[in-house]
C-alpha atoms as one frame of an Amber mdcrd trajectory, in Angstrom:
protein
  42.310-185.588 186.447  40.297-183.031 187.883  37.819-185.361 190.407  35.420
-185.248 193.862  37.246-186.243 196.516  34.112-188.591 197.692  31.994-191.288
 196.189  28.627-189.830 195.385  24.902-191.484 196.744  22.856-190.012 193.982
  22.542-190.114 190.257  24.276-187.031 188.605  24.590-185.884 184.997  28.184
-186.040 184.319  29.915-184.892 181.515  33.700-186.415 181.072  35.824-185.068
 178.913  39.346-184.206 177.822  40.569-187.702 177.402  39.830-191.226 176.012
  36.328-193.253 175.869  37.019-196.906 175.329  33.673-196.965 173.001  32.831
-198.977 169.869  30.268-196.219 169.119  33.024-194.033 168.547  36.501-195.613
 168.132  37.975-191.820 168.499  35.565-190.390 171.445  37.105-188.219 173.919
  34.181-187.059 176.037  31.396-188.731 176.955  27.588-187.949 178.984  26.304
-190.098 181.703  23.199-189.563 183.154  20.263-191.399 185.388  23.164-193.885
 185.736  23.139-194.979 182.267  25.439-193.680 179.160  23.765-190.757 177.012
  26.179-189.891 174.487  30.222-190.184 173.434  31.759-188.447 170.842  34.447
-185.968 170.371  35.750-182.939 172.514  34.232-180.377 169.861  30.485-181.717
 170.224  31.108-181.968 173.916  30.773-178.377 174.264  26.877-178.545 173.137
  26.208-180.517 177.109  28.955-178.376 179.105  26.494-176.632 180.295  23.254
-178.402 180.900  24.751-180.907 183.436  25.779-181.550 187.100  29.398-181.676
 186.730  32.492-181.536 184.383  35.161-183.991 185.249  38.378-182.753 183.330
  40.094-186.200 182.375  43.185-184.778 181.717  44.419-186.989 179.143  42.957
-190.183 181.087  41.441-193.519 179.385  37.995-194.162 180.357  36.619-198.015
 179.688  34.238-200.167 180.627  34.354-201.413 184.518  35.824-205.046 184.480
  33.634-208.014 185.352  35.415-210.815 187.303  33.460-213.681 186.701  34.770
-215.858 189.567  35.498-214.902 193.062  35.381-216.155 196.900  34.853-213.210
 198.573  34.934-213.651 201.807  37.757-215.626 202.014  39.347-212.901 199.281
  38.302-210.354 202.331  39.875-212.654 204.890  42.871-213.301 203.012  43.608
-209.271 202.863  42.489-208.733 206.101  44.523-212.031 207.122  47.091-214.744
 207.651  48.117-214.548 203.549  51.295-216.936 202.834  51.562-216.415 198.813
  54.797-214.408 199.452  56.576-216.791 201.193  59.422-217.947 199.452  60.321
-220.599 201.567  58.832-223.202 203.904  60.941-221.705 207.084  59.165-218.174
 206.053  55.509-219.343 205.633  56.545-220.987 209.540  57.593-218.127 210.663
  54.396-215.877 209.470  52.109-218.143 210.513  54.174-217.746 214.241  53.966
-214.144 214.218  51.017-213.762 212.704  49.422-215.938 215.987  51.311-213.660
 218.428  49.827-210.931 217.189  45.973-212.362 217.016  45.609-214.159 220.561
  41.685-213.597 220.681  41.320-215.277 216.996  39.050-218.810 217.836  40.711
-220.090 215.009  43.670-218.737 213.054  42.807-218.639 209.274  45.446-218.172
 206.826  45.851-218.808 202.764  47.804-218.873 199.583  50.758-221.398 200.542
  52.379-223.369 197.437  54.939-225.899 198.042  55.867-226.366 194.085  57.730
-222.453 194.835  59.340-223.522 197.876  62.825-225.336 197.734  61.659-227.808
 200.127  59.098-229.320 197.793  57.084-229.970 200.440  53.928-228.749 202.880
  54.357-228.066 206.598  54.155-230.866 208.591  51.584-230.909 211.484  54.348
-231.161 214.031  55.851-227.745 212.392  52.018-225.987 212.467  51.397-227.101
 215.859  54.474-225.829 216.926  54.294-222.738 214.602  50.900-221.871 216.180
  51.617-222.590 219.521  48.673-225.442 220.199  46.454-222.872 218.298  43.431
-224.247 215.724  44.800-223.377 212.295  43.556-223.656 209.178  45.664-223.035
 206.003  43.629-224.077 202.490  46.491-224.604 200.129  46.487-221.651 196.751
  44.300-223.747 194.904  41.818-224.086 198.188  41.302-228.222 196.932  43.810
-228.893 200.191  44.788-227.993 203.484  47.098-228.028 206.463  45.756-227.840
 209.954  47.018-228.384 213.516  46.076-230.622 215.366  44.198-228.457 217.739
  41.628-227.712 214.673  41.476-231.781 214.151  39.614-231.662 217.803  37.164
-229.385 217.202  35.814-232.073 214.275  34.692-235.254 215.080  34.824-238.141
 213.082  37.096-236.429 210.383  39.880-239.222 210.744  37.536-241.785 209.158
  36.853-239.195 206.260  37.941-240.166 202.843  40.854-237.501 202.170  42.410
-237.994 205.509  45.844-238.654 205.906  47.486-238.528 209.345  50.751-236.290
 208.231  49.513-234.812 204.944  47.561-232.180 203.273  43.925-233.159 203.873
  41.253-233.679 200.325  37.999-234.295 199.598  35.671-234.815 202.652  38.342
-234.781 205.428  39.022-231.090 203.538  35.940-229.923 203.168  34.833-230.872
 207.359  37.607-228.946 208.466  37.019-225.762 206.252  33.344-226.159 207.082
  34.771-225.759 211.486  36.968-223.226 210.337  35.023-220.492 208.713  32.050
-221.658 211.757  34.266-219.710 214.368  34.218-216.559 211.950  31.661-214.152
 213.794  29.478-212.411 211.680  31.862-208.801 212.292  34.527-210.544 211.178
  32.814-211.850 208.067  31.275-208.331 207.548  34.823-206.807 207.768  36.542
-208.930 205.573  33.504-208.547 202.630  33.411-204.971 202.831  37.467-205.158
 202.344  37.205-207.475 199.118  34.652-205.350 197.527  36.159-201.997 198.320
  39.538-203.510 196.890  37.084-204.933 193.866  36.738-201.544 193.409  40.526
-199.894 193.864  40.890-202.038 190.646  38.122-200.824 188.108  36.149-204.044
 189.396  32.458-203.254 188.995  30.736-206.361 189.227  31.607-209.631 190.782
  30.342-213.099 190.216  30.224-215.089 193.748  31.053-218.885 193.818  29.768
-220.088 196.623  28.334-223.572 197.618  27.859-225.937 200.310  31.378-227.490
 200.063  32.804-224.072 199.687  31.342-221.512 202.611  27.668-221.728 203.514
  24.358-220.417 202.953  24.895-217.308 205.622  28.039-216.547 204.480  25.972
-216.196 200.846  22.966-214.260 201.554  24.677-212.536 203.714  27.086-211.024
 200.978  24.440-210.520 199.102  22.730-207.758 201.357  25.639-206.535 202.267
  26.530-205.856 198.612  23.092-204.640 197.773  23.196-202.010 200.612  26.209
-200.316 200.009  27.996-198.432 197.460  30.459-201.185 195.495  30.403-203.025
 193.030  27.606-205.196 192.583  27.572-209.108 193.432  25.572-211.949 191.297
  25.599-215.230 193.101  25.714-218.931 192.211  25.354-221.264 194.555  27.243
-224.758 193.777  24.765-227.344 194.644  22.707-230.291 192.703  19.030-229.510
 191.469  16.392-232.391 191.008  13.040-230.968 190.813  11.685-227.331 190.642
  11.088-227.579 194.517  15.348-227.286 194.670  15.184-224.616 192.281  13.060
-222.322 194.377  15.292-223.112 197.247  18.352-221.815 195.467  16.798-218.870
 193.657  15.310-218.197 197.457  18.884-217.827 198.758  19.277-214.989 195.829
  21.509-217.228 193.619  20.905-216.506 189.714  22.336-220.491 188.878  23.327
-223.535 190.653  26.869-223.552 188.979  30.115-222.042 189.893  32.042-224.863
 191.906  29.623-227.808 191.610  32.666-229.755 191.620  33.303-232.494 188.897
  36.388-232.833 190.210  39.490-230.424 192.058  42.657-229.342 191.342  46.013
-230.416 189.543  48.341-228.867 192.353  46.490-231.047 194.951  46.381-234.080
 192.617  42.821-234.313 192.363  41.791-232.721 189.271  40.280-235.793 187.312
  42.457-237.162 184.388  42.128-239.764 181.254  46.167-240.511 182.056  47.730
-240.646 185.244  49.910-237.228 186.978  53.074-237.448 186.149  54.224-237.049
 189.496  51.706-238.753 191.617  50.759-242.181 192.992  51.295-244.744 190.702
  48.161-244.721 188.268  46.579-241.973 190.344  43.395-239.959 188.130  42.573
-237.600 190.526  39.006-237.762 191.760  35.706-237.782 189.870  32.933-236.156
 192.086  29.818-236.108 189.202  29.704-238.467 187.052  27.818-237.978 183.255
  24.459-239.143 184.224  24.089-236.817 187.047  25.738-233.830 185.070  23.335
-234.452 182.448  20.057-234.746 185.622  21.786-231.202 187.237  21.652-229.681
 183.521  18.102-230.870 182.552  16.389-229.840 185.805  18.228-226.565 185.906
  16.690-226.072 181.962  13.263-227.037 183.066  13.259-224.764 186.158  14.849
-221.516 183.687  17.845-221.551 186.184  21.864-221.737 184.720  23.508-224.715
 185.937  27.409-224.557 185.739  30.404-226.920 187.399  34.058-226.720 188.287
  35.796-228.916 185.698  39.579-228.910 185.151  41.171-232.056 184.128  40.387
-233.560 180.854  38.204-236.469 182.185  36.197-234.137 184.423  35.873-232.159
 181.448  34.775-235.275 179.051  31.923-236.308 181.367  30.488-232.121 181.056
  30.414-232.156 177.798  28.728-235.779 177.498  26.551-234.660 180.407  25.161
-231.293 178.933  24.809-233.491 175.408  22.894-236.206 177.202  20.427-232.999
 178.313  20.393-231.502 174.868  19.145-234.685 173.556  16.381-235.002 176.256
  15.366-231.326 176.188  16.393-230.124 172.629  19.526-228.204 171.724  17.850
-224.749 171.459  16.683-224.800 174.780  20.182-225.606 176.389  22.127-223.163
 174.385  19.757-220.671 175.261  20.271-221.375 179.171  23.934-220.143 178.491
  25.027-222.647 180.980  28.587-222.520 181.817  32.032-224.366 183.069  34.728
-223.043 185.457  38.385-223.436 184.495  37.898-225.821 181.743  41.960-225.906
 181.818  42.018-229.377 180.355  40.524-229.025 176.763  40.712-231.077 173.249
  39.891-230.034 170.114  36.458-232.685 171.043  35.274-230.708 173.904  36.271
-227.642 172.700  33.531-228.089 169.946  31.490-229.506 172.698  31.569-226.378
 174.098  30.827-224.343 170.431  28.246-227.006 170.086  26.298-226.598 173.515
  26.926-222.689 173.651  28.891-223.202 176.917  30.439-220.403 178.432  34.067
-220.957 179.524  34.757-219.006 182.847  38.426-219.073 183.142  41.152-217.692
 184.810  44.205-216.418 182.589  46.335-216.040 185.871  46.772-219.366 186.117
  48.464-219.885 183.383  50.847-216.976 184.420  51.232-219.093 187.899  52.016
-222.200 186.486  52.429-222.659 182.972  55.477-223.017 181.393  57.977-225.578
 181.138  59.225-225.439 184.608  55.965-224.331 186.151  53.093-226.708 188.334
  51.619-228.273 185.294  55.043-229.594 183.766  55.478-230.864 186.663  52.028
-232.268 187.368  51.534-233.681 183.862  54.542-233.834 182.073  55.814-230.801
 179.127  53.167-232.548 176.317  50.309-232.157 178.293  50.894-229.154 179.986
  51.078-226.935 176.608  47.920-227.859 175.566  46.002-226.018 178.601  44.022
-223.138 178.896  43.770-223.039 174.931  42.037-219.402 174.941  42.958-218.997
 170.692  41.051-222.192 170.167  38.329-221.375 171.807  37.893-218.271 170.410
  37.572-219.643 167.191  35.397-222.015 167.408  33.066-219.553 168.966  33.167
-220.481 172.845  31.858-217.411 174.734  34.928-216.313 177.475  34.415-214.883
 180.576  37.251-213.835 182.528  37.788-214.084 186.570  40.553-214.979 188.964
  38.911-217.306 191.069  39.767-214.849 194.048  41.780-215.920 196.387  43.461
-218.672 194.079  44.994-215.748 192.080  44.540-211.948 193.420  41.926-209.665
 191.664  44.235-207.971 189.455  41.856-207.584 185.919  44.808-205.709 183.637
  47.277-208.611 184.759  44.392-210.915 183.678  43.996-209.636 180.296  47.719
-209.766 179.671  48.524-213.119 181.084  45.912-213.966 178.215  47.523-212.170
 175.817  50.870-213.317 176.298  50.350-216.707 177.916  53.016-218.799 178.198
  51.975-221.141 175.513  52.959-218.940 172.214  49.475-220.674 170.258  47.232
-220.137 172.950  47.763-216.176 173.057  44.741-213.810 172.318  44.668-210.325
 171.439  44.706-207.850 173.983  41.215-206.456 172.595  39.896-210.123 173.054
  41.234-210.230 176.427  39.790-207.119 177.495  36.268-207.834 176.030  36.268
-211.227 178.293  36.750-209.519 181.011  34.171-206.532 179.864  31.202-208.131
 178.060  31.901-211.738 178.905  31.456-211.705 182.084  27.720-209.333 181.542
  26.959-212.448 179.033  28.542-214.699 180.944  24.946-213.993 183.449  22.406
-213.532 180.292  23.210-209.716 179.718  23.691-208.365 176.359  23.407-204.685
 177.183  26.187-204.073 179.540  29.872-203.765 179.666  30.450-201.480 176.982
  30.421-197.429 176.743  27.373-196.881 174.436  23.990-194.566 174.596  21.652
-196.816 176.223  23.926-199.322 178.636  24.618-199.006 182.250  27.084-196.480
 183.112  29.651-198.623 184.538  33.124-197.227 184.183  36.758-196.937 185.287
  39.129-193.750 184.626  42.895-195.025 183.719  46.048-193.389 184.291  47.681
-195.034 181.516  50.827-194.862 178.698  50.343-194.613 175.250  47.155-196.699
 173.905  47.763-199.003 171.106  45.630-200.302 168.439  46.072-203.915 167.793
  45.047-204.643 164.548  42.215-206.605 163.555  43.856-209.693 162.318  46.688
-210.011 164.667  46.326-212.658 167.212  49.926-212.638 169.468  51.635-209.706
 170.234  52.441-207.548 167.213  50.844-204.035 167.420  49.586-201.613 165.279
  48.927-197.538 165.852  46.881-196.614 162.720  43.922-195.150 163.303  42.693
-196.667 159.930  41.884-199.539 162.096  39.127-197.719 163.549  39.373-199.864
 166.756  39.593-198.040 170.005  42.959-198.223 171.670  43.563-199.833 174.873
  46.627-199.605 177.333  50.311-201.685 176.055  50.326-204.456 178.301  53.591
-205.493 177.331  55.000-207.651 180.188  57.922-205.681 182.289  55.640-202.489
 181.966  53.212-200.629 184.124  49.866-201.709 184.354  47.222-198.835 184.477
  46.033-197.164 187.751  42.168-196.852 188.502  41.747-193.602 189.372  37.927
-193.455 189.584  35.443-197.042 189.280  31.855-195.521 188.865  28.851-198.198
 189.037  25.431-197.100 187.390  26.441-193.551 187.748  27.350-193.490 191.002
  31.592-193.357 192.147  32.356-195.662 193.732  36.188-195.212 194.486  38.245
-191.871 193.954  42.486-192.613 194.047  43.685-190.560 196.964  45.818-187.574
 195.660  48.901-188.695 195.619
């Protein structure tokens, strides 16, 4: 592709052409105009010629497929930043390795107040089993260490980090020689990200967003929260995002609403909802997602932990309503789930059901789902934010969940087909640093997730993950390539496109341009993903590939 070599500050009038346009204007367009940052035309290469010369600058695709930028509709970004910038043990294959990078990572950081690392999973590791504190303190040398577990619900920490917070061993989630929960958890992470200095915090945004954008990432949804970072950490991303080229940031902040005077607070901080992780409950790999049956592998009897319970689901929901705000929670097991649904219904019946399916209020994960709640969802208008990677991570029969819940159980999550069709709006995210931004991966771990009935089509996937995430915050007009929307865009290098046809919900494909559905990349697992070679937000670029 024939391309700048630097992201551009102004508003051009572009013409693209030579290649593929993603665009249900025009399922065969090869060219396409963008100007004053929104889309003015697609169509074919012929017509094209009628705007070569009235514009700013040609960009010869050479072959490439142009689509909509991706929205991922649930990320951590700072600790995404940190975790690239960082201390990241999701490679470690072993509990000797993730040891021995958290000891040479140390030697290598002396001046760090408080070494932060991320992404350990003791289900991969042979050992079966976390670090002790003995093995961190000796790892990091007498050092203050904080390592969240993948699922960020749990954590390790030295002993040196146990100091620095008072009071913690009478928190409930303490445990003297074991990953740390609930309160315990959330006071330690709280003293952890405190010694960040604002550079550091700076540095490690700027990295997430410019790697948002590497990907064809061109908007992100924040999750942030009280229990999760804090309220600089979130208006500072904000302005950083708002004052920079990148992709662009809406925020929810995770905490309770009771009156209109908490309402103003949150929209104050710049947060468009109080949702994203307002936690109903946690997580099944640290045993605390909340459950009508007990883990299959945990204490005898153990539920996991219920932090909302229906009535104040249903207060969070109605105030939100009344104040125009979106309220949203983190619900994954099937009792956490339960007690949404019969929360936002409680609301509905106070408020009327117009009013909260037109709040599009929404759930995160929503992994543990029956055919019940999934019409509670079609019922409410709910909007399932949900994270296909997961699945990829730990379904299957010998993955996490089999062994969390047992083979019955575990098939029936993340049910993406069922929702579907009974009319539950998707929005696709990774939940950043839980699973890495990686929004082709995303849309094929949907597509062929490791549950045979739960598998969408690719064209589904890619919409989530598109549109979704645009509806997902009350937008209708974005995340598609027609006249009229925002120019938000990513150029592919890419195979052959494919045309999966209309009525084909696994994996069998179709080419014929009868179909008159625009083609997007085989994601067929074993083959190459597609390469971002430009991301382009309101048209302005963003990111340019390097010549290779």
């Amino acid at each position: 592709m024939t391309e700048s070599t630097a992201p551009q500050s102004e508003h051009r009038t572009v013409l693209l052409r030579g290649g593929d346009v993603h665009s249900p204007a025009d399922p065969f367009a090869t060219a396409m105009v963008v100007e004053r940052g929104h889309v003015a035309w697609v169509g074919s290469e012929g017509a094209a010629d009628a705007f070569a010369s009235g514009v700013d600058e040609v960009i010869d695709l050479e072959g490439a497929l142009v689509t909509p930028a991706f929205t991922d509709a649930h990320v951590h970004t700072t600790s995404t930043g940190l975790a690239l910038t960082g201390l990241d043990l999701a490679g470690a294959r072993t509990l000797a390795e993730a040891l021995g990078l958290v000891r040479a990572y140390t030697a290598a950081h002396p001046t760090d107040r408080v070494v932060l690392g991320h992404g350990w999973d003791a289900t991969r590791w042979p050992e079966q089993r976390p670090p002790s504190r003995a093995e961190l303190d000796a790892a990091a040398g007498g050092r203050p260490l904080y390592l969240p577990r993948i699922d960020v619900h749990s954590a390790v920490v030295t002993t040196a980090l146990l100091d620095l917070v008072p009071g913690v061993t009478a928190l409930a989630g303490y445990r003297p020689d074991a990953p740390l929960t609930g309160a315990a958890h959330h006071a330690v992470r709280s003293a952890a990200h405190g010694a960040i200095s604002p550079q550091q915090r700076a540095e490690a945004q700027r990295a997430a967003l410019d790697h948002a954008a590497s990907l064809g990432i061109g908007t992100l949804h924040e999750c942030g929260g009280p229990d999760i970072s804090d309220e600089e950490d979130f208006t500072a991303l904000l302005k950083l995002a708002a004052g920079r080229l990148g992709p662009r940031v809406f925020g929810y902040w995770a905490e309770q609403v009771a009156d209109e005077k908490d309402a103003l607070r949150i929209r104050e901080l710049g947060a468009i909802g109080a949702a994203g992780d307002l936690f109903v409950d946690g997580s099944l790999g640290s045993h605390t997602a909340c459950l009508h049956e007990p883990y299959a592998d945990g204490p005898a009897g153990g539920r996991g932990a219920a932090h909302l319970d229906t009535a104040q689901i249903a207060a969070h929901v109605t105030a939100c309503t009344e104040a125009g705000l979106q309220a949203g929670f983190h619900a994954i097991g099937d009792a956490a789930v339960s007690a949404v649904v019969a929360g936002v219904r409680a609301a509905s019946e106070t408020l009327g059901l117009s009013r909260i399916r037109a709040a599009r209020h929404r759930v995160e994960h929503a992994e543990m789902l029956t055919p019940e709640t999934i019409a509670g969802f079609a019922e409410l208008g709910l909007t399932a934010s949900v994270q296909p990677a997961f699945d990829a991570a730990w379904g299957g029969e010998d993955g996490m969940y089999t062994q969390r819940l047992g083979a019955d159980r575990a098939r029936t999550l993340n049910p993406y087909a069922g929702l579907l069709r009974a009319g539950v709006p998707l929005a696709f995210g990774s939940d950043s640093p839980v699973t890495p931004l990686d929004p082709w991966g995303t849309v094929r771990a949907a597509a062929f997730h490791r549950t045979p009935e739960h598998r969408i089509s690719v064209r589904a996937g890619f919409t989530a993950h598109t549109r979704g995430g645009w509806r997902a915050v009350g937008r209708d007009d974005a995340g598609t390539l027609v006249p009229g929307a925002p120019a938000d865009y990513a150029v592919w290098r890419t195979e052959e496109l494919v045309v999966q046809a209309p009525d084909d919900r696994v994996a069998r494909w179709s080419t014929d341009p009868r179909s008159g559905t625009p083609g997007l990349p085989d994601l067929t697992p074993g083959g190459d993903l597609p390469v971002c070679l430009r991301t382009v937000i309101f048209g302005q670029t963003v990111y340019v590939r390097p010549n290779e």
